[in-house]
C-alpha positions, 0 to 999 in steps of 0.5 A: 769349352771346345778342346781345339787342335794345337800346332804346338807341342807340349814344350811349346804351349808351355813356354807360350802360357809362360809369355802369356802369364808374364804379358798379362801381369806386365799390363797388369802393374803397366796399367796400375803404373800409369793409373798411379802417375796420372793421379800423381800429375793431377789428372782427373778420373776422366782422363784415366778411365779407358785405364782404370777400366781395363785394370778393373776388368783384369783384375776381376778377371783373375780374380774370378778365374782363381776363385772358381778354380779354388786358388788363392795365392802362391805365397798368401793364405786365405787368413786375417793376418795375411788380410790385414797385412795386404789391406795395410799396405794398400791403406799406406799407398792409397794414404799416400797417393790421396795425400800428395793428390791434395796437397798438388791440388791445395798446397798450402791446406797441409794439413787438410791434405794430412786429413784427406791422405788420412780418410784415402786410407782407411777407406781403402783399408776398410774396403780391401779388408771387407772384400779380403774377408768374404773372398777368403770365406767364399774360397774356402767353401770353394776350396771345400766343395772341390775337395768332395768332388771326384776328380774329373778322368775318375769314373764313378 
């Protein structure tokens, strides 16, 4: 990537990454925000693609970007507790959001819609705690790789 010249100085481009960082994950939770309220008001897939586009192509984004730079998380560690944990909770919202999805759409199947929540979060489960596992594994051979690598400004 070509190194172009800033009309910025140091103090200034950091505080401009910090407004950056807060806009992208303000798009971010907006983007899941109103994904979520649209599966809530009952609205169907094809009204919240443009939406779940871009939240997908965000998310791979800075996925992809942390991954290649061998980062995980601030606060996580790339472990199975801390997998299951994270892939629990998104099981309970999805369970959640399948259920109150069915009931507006068939409320007086309670319990198919129980069922139907139930079947969102294990999917959900399953599928966060697979790619959770494999990320984790491919970080820490990332991790390790870049850990053998010799810093770029270090002659050889």
């Amino acid at each position: 990537m070509k190194n172009h010249k800033s009309n910025l100085d140091e103090r200034q481009e950091q505080t401009l990454l910090r407004i950056e960082h807060n806009g992208c994950w303000l798009a971010f939770w907006g983007l899941l925000a109103a994904i979520v309220v649209q599966i809530l008001l009952d609205f169907d897939f094809k009204d919240l693609a443009g939406e779940w586009i871009v939240f997908m192509l965000l998310s791979l984004y800075i996925a992809a970007g942390c991954m290649k730079q061998g980062i995980w998380d601030r606060r996580l560690r790339p472990d199975t507790s801390s997998n299951i944990v994270v892939s629990l909770a998104g099981a309970l919202i999805a369970g959640v959001l399948g259920f109150v999805h069915t009931v507006k759409r068939f409320p007086d199947k309670i319990l198919g819609s129980v069922a139907a929540g139930i079947v969102y979060a294990i999917v959900v489960f399953a599928a966060c705690f697979g790619g959770l596992q494999v990320s984790a594994q491919l970080f820490k051979r990332k991790q390790s790789k870049l850990e053998e690598e010799p810093p770029e400004n270090e002659e050889k």
